[in-house]
N, C-alpha and C positions, 0 to 999 in steps of 0.2 A: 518608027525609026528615030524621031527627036529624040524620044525620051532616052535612049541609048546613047546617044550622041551626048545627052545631058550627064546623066551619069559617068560616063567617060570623063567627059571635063571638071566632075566633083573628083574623083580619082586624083587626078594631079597635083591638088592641094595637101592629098591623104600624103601622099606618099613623100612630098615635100615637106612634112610633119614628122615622117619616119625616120627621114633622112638626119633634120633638124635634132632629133630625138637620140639618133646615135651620135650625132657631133658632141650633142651635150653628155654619153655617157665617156664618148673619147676625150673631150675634156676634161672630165672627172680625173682620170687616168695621168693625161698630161699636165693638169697640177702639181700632180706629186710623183714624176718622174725617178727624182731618188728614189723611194719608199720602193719604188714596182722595181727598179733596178738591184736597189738591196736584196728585196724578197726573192729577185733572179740568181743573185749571189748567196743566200742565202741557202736558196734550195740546191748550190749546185756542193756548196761548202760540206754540207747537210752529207750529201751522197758520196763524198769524198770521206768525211767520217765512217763512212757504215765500210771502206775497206780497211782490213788491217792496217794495222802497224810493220815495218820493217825489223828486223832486229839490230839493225846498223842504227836505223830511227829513236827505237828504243836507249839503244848506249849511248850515243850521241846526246840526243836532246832531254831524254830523261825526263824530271820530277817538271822544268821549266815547260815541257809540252804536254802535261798533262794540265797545268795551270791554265795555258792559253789556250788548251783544246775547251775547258770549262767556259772561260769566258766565251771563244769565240761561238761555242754551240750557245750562250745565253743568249750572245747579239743576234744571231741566226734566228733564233727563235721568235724576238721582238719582231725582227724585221718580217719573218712571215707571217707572223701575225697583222703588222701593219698591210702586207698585200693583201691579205684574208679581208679588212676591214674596206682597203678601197676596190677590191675585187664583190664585196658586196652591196656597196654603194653604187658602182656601176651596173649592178644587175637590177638593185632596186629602180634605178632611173628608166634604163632601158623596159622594165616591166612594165613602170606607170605609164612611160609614153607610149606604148603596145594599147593598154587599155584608154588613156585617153585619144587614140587613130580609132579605139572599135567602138567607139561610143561614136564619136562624131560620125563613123562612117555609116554606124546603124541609123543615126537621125537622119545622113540624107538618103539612106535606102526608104528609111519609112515615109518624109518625104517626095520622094520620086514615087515610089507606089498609091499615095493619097492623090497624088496629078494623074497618075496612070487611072486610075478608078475612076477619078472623076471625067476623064476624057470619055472614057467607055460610056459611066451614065449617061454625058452629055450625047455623044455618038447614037445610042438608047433611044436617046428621047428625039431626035431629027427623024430617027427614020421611026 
């Protein structure tokens, strides 16, 4: 039963790792607040383009909205691109700290199994 009780107590560290691991990719994020806020506006800008036009819209605003309809799909596009780059930056962090919790957590399983065995042989050799 120790050695479960041992293992339990390595567990805490792990998970205070994972935790640590996501702060750091939600910081990522919260660096560049604009950039994630643009790429929110961007994509909503985005979905607003893909309905029609009015024909009121059309008379009205004319040759001038189709100028600013170019620009603003250029900006639209930068900025999701900029989310694309820190949305994958966040993935890459949160991945590595994944694999650096399953390493350490494989070392103290192996570990805990090397005291497990060796209590056994010892146990073995008493009786």
């Amino acid at each position: 039963m120790s050695g479960t009780s041992s293992r339990l107590g390595d567990a805490t560290p792990d998970s205070q790792q994972v935790k640590e691991g996501a702060r750091q990719a939600v910081g990522v994020a919260e660096e560049n607040p604009i950039g994630l806020a643009i790429g929110g506006l961007a994509a909503g800008f985005l979905a607003g383009m893909l309905l029609p036009s009015t024909k009121v819209e059309d008379e009205r605003v004319g040759p001038v909205a189709d100028q600013v309809k170019e620009k603003a799909m250029d900006t639209a596009q930068e900025a999701v691109e900029r989310g694309k780059e820190v949305t994958s930056q966040v993935t890459e962090q949160a991945v590595e700290t994944a694999r650096e919790v399953g390493r350490e957590e494989a070392k103290a399983l192996e570990g805990s199994a090397r005291e497990n065995a060796e209590e056994v042989k010892e146990a073995g050799r008493q009786q």
